[in-house]
C-alpha positions as CSV (number, residue, x, y, z in Angstrom):
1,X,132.6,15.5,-97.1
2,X,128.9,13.6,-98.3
3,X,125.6,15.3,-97.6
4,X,123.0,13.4,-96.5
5,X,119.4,13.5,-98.4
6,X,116.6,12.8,-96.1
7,X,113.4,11.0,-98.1
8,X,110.3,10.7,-97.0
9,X,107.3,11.0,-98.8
10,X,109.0,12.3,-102.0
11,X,110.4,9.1,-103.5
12,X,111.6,10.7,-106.6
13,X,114.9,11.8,-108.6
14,X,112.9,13.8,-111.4
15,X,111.4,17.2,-109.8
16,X,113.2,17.1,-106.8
17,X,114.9,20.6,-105.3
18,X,116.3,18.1,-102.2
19,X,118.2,15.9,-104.4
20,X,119.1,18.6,-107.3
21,X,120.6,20.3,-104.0
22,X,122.6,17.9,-102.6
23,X,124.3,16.8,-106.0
24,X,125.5,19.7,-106.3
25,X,127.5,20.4,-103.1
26,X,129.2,16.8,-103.9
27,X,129.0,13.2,-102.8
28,X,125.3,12.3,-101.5
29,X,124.1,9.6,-98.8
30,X,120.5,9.0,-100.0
31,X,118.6,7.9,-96.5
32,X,115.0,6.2,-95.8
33,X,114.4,6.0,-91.9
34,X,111.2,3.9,-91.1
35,X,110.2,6.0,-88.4
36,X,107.3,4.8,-86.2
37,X,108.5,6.4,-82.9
38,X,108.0,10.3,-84.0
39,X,104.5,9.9,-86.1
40,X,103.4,7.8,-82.5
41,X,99.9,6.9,-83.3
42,X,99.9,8.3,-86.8
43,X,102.4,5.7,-87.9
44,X,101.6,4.0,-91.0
45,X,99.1,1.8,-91.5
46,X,99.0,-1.3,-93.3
47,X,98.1,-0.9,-96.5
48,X,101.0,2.2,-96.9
49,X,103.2,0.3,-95.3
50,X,103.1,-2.3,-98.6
51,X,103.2,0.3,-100.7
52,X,106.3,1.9,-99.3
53,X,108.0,-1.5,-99.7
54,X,107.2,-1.6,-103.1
55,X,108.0,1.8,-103.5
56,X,111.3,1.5,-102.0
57,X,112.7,-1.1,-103.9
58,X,111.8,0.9,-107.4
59,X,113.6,4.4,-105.5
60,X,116.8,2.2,-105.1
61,X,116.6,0.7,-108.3
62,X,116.4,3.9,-110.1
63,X,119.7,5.6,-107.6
64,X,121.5,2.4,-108.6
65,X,121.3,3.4,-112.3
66,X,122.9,7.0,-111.3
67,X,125.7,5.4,-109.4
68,X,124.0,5.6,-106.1
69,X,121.8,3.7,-103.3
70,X,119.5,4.1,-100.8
71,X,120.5,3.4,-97.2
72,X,117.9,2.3,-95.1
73,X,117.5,2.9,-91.1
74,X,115.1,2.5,-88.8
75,X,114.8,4.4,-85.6
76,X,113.4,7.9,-84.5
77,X,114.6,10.5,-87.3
78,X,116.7,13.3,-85.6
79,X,118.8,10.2,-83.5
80,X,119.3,8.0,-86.8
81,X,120.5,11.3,-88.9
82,X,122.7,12.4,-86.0
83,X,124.6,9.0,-85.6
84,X,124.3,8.7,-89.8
85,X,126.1,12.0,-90.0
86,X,128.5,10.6,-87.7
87,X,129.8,8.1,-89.6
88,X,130.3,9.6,-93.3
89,X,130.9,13.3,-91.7
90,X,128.2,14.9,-93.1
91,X,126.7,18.6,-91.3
92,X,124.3,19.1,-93.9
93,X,120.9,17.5,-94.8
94,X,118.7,18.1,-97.8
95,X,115.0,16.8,-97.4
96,X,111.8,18.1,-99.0
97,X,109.7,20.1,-96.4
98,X,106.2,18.5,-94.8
99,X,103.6,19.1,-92.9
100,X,102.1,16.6,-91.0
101,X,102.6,18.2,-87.3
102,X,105.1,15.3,-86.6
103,X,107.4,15.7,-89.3
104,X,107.1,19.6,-88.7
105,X,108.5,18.6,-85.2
106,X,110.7,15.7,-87.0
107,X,112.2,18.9,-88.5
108,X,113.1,21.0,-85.8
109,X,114.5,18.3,-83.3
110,X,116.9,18.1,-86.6
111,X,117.6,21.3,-87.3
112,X,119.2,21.8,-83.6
113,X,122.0,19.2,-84.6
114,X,122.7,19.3,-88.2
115,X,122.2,22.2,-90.7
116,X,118.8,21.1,-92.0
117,X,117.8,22.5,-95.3
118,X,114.4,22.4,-96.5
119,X,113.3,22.8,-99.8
120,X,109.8,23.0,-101.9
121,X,108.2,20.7,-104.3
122,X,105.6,18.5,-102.6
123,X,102.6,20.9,-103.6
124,X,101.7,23.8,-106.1
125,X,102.9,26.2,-103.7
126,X,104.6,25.6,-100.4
127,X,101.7,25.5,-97.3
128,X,100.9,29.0,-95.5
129,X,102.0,30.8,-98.9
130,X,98.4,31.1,-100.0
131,X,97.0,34.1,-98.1
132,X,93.9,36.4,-98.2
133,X,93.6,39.5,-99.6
134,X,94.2,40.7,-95.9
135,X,97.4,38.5,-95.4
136,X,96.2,36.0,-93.5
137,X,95.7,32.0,-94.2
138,X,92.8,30.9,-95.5
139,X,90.6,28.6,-94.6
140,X,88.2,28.0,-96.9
141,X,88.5,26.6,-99.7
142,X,86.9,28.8,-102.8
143,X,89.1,31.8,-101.7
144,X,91.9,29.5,-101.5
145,X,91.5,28.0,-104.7
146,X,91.5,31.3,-105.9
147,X,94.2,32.6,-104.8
148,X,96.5,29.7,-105.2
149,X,95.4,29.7,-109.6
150,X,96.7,33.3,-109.5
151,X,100.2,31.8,-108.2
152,X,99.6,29.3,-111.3
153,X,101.0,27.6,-113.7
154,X,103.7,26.0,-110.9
155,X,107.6,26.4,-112.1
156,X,108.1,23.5,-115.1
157,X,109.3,20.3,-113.8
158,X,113.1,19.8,-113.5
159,X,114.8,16.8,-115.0
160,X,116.7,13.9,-112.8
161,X,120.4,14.6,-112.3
162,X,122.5,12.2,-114.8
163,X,124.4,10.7,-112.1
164,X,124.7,11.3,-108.3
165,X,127.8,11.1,-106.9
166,X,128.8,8.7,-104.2
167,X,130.7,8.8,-101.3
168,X,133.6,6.8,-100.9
169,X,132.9,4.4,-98.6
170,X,128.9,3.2,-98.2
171,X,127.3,3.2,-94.3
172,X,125.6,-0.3,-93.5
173,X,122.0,-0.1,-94.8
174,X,119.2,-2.5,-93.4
175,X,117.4,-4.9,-95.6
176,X,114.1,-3.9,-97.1
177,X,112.5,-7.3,-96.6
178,X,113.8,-7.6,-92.5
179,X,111.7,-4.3,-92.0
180,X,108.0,-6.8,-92.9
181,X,106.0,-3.8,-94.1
182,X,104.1,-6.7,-96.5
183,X,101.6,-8.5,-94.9
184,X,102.0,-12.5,-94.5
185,X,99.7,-14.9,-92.7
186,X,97.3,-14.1,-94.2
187,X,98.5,-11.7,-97.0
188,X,95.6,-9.8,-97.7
189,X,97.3,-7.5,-99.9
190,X,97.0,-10.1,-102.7
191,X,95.0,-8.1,-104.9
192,X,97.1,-5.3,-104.6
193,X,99.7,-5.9,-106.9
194,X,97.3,-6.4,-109.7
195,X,95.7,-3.0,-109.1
196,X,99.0,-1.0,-108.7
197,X,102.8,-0.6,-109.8
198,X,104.0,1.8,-107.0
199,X,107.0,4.1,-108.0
200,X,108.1,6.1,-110.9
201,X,107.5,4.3,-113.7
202,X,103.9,3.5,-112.2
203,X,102.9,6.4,-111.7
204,X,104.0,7.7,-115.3
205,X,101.9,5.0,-117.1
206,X,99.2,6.2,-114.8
207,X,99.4,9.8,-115.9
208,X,99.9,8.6,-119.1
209,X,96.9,6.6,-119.0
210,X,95.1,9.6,-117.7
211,X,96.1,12.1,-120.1
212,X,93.8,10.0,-122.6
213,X,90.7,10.8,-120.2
214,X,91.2,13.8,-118.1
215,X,88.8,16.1,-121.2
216,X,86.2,14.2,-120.2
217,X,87.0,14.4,-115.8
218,X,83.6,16.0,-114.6
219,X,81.1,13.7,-116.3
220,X,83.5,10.8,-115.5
221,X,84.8,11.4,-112.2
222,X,81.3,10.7,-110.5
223,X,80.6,7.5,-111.7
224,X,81.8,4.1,-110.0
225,X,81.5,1.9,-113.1
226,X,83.6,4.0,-115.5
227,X,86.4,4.8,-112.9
228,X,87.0,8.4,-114.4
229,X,89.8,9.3,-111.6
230,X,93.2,10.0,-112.4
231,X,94.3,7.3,-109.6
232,X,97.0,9.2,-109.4
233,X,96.8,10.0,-105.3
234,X,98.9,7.5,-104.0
235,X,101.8,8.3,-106.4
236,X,101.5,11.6,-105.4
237,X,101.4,11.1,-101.7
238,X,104.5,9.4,-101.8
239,X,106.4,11.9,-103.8
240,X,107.1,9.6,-106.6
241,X,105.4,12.5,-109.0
242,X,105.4,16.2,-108.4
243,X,102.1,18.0,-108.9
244,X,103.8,20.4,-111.1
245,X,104.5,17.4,-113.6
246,X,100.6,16.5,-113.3
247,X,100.2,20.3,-113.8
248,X,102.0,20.9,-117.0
249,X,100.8,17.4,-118.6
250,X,97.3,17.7,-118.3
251,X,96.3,21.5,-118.0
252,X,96.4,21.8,-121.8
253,X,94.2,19.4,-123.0
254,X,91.0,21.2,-122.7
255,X,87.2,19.5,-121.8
256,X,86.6,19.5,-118.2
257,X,90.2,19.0,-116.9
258,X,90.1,22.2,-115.0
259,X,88.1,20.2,-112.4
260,X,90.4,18.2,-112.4
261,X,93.5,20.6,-111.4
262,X,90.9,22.0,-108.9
263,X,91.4,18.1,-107.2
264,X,95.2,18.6,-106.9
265,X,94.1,21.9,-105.7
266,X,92.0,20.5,-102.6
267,X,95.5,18.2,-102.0
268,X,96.9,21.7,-101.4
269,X,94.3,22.9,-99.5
270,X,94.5,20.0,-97.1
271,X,98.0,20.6,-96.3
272,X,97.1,24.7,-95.7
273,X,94.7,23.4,-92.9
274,X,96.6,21.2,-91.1
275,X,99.5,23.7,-91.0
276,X,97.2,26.1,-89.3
277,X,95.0,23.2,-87.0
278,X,97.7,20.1,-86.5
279,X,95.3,18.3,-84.9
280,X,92.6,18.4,-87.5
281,X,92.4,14.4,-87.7
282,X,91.4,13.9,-84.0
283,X,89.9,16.7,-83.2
284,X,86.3,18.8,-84.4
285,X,86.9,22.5,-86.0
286,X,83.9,23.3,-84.7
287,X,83.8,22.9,-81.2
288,X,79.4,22.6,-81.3
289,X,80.2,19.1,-82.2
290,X,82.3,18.4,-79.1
291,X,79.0,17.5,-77.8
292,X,77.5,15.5,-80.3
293,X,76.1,11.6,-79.0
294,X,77.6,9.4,-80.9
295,X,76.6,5.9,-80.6
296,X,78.8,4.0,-78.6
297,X,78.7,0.4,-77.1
298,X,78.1,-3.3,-78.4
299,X,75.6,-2.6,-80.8
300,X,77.4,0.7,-82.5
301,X,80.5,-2.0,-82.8
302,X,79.0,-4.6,-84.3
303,X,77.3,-2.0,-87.2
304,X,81.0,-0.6,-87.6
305,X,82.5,-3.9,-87.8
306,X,79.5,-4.5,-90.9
307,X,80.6,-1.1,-92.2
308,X,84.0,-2.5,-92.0
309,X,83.7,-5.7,-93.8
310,X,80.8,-4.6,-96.4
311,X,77.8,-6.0,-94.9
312,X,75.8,-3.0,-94.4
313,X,72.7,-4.0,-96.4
314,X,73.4,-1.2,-98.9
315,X,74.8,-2.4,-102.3
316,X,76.8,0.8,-102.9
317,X,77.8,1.3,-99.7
318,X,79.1,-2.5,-99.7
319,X,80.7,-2.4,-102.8
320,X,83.2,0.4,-101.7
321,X,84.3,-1.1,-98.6
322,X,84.8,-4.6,-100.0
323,X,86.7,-2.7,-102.9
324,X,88.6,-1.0,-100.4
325,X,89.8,-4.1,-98.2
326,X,90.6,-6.0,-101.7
327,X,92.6,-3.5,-103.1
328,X,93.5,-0.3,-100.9
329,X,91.2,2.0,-103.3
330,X,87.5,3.1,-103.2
331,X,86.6,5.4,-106.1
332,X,86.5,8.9,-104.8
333,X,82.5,9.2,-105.0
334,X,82.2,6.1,-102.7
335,X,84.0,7.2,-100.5
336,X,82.2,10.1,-100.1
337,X,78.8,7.8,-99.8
338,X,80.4,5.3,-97.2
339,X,81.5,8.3,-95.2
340,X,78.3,9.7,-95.1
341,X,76.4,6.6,-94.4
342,X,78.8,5.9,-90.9
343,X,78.6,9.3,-89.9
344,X,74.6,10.3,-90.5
345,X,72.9,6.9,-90.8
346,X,75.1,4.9,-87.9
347,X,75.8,7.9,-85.9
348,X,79.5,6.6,-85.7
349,X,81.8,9.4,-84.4
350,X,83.7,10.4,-87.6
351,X,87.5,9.6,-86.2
352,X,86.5,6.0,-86.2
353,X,86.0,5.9,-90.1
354,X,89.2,8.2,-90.7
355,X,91.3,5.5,-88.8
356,X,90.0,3.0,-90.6
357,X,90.7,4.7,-94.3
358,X,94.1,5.6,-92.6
359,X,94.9,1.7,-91.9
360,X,93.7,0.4,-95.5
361,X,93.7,3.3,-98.0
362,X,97.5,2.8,-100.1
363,X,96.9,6.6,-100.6
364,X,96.2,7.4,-96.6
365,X,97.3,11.2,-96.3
366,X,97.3,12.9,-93.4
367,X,95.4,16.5,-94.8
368,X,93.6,15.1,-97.1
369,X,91.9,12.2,-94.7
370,X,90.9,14.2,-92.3
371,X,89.8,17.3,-94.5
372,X,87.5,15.0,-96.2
373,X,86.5,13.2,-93.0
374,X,85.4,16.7,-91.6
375,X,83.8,17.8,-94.5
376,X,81.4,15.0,-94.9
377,X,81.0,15.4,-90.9
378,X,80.0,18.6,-91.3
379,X,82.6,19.5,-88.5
380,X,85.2,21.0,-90.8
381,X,86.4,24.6,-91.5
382,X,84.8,23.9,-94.4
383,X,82.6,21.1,-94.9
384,X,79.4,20.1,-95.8
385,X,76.2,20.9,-93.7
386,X,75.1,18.3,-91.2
387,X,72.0,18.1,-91.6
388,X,72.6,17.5,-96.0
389,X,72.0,13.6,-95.7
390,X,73.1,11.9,-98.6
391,X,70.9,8.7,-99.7
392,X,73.0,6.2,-100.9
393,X,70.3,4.6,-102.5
394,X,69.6,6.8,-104.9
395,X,73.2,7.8,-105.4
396,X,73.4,4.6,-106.9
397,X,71.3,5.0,-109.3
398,X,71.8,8.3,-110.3
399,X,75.8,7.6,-110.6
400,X,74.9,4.2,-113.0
401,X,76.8,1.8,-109.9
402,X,74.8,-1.1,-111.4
403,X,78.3,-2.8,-112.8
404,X,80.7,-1.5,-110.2
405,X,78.1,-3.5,-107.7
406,X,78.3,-6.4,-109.3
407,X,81.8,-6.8,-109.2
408,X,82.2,-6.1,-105.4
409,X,79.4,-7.7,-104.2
410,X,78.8,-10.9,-106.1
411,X,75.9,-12.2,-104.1
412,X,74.2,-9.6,-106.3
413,X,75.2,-10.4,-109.4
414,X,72.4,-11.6,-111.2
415,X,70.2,-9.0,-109.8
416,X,68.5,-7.2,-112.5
417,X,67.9,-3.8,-112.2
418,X,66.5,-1.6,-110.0
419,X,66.2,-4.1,-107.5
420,X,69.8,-4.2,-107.6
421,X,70.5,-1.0,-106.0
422,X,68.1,-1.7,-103.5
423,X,67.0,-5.6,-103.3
424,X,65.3,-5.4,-99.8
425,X,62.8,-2.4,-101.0
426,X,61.8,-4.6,-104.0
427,X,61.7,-8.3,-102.1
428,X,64.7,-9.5,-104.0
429,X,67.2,-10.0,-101.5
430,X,69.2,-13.3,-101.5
431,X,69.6,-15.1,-98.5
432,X,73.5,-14.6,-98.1
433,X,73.1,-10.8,-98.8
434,X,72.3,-9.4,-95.5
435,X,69.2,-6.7,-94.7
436,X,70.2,-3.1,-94.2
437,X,71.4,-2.7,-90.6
438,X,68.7,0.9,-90.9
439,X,66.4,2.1,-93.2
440,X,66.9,5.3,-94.8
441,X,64.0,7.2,-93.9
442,X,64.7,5.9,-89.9
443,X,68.5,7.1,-90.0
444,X,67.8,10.3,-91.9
445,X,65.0,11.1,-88.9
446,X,67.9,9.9,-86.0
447,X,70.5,11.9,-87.5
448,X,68.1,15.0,-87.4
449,X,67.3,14.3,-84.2
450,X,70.7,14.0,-82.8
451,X,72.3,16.7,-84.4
452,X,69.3,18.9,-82.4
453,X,71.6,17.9,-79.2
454,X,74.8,19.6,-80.4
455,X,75.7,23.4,-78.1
């Protein structure tokens, strides 16, 4: 009798209690299911959807040299495992556990037809496990943090099985490329695959890469032009590396690299909140803000649409959103400035930027998104106070953008600096580079005034 093993976002042999599991109760059915009927609205979005391709292809190459493949269905999760178990009469599924609220529900609707067993392995320590020193889940993150480094170091990584065996007849699998996750006409992931290798053996040269760096993390991380991140995110949101292999490969080597394994960390943290507040992407933690005006209407469209395509009038701010449409990145810092700037200076409700990250971010979490959407909001659990405006302007100077905004935004590229960072405040601005859509000083002032208006 086969098992089945249920992937998801955990596209990995090495590290991997689901599959260690399964091979050892005997012949395993390795099963993708493209699944865009449970997640509803939250169903991947473009850029992730490239990436799982990508990502796919490199998990079946690496079952093929165990003795294995990956069958792949499309079709709500609990009716494609059903009729899957069906044909190679399999009760039993092995899968990794999640906790986006849809594959939380994904999960039960299985578990009343097959003996569903979930395992750990996706975080430092399973969601909800973290507690306070009265029991109960926190939700900030300092306390969290320090309660989840007492639980630490995480259990050393476990190796790949040699071989996995397989059943004795193979169900039908659809074909990758009939399932179109990469974009064509146009293909606007073309500078994608010179930016990333998704799968295993990309996100080890990554880490490798890393390892080189991470001393020097918290001078590094903050600065645009250097690209001090580990760029390790999207590896890790697909499961194709555990964070206990990040764990043990980096927390020896000393410098700074403790801020570092505070970032993977805030990954865990993310997950904690959305267990306790599913709804966290769509909906304010603090209720106050339920009642903030947003701008709304023709002219707070057409200043998201600049956001959008990098045309906001603010070199750093257009440099990150051009860097994220060309290659389904922004450098963490920038994000953190375009956030702000769409929240506080265009008084654009906060959701509308998390959908867009969620649509063209390759590593587009769930937790993570809207934790960091909320924070910068200032609506968050924990998050950052409203009324703490951060001026892009001079965050580009202080972080050194100069050569990051040149390469984004080459209608600046001869600009000498500081006129660079800000060409309109020193009469410099070329003609195809267009004015700021607000001045500082006259957001900063709206923003205060509007945020007067929450109950």
């Amino acid at each position: 009798m086969a098992t089945i093993l249920w992937l998801r976002r955990d596209l990995r042999l090495t590290d991997q209690a689901a599959v260690a599991a399964a091979v050892r109760e005997g012949p395993v059915v390795p099963v993708y299911i493209l699944d865009d009927e449970t997640p509803k609205h939250r169903r991947m979005g473009g850029a992730s959807r490239w990436w799982l391709h990508h990502s796919l292809a490199s998990l079946d190459r690496d079952l093929r040299a165990k003795g294995s493949r990956l069958i792949l269905r499309r079709g709500r999760s609990e009716d494609v495992l059903a009729a899957l178990a069906a044909e190679v009469g399999a009760t039993r599924v092995h899968a990794l556990r999640h906790y986006e609220p849809w594959w939380r529900n994904a999960e039960r609707a299985v578990a009343r037809q097959l003996d569903l067993v979930l395992h750990d392995g996706n975080y430092l320590a399973p969601a909800g496990s973290i507690t306070t020193g009265a029991g109960g889940q926190c939700k900030i993150f300092t306390p969290f943090w320090r309660a989840l480094s007492a639980t630490l170091p995480p259990p050393r990584p476990v190796a790949a099985p040699p071989s996995i065996p397989a059943p004795s007849v193979w169900p039908a699998s659809d074909a990758l490329a009939d399932w179109g996750l990469l974009p064509t006409r146009p293909n606007w992931a073309s500078g994608f695959e010179a930016e990333w290798t998704p799968g295993v053996a990309g996100a080890e040269k990554r880490l490798d890469a890393f390892t080189g760096a991470a001393r020097d993390y918290a001078d590094q991380r903050n600065l645009p032009s250097v690209e001090g991140t580990s760029r390790l995110s999207p590896h890790l949101h697909f499961g194709e590396i555990s964070p206990a292999t990040i764990w043990h490969r980096t927390s020896a080597l000393g410098g700074s690299v403790d801020k570092f394994l505070a970032e993977l960390g805030w990954r865990d943290y993310a997950q904690n909140v959305i267990l306790q507040l599913p709804d966290y992407g769509a909906a304010n933690a603090r209720p106050a803000f339920d009642s903030f005006p947003w701008r709304e209407g023709a002219e707070a469209e057409a200043d998201l649409t600049s956001w959008q395509q990098g045309r906001t009038g603010y070199p750093i701010v257009d440099a990150g959103m051009r860097q994220l449409w060309a290659t389904g990145w922004m450098h963490n810092r920038v994000r953190m400035i375009v956030a702000s700037f769409l929240i506080k200076h265009l008084l654009i409700d906060w959701r509308r930027g998390e959908q867009w990250f969620w649509d063209t971010l390759v590593d587009a979490d769930y937790g993570s998104n809207a934790v960091n959407w909320q924070w910068n909001a200032g609506t968050g659990v924990d998050s950052n106070m409203f009324v703490r405006i951060m001026a892009p302007l001079s965050q580009s100077e202080k972080f050194d953008a100069g050569a990051y905004i040149r390469q984004w935004v080459p209608e600046l590229r001869d600009m000498p600096e500081p006129a660079l960072h800000d060409p309109d405040e020193f009469g410099r601005r070329p003609r195809s580079y267009p004015p700021k859509l607000i001045g500082h000083k006259d957001a900063r002032a709206r923003a205060l005034e509007a945020v007067k208006k929450i109950g």
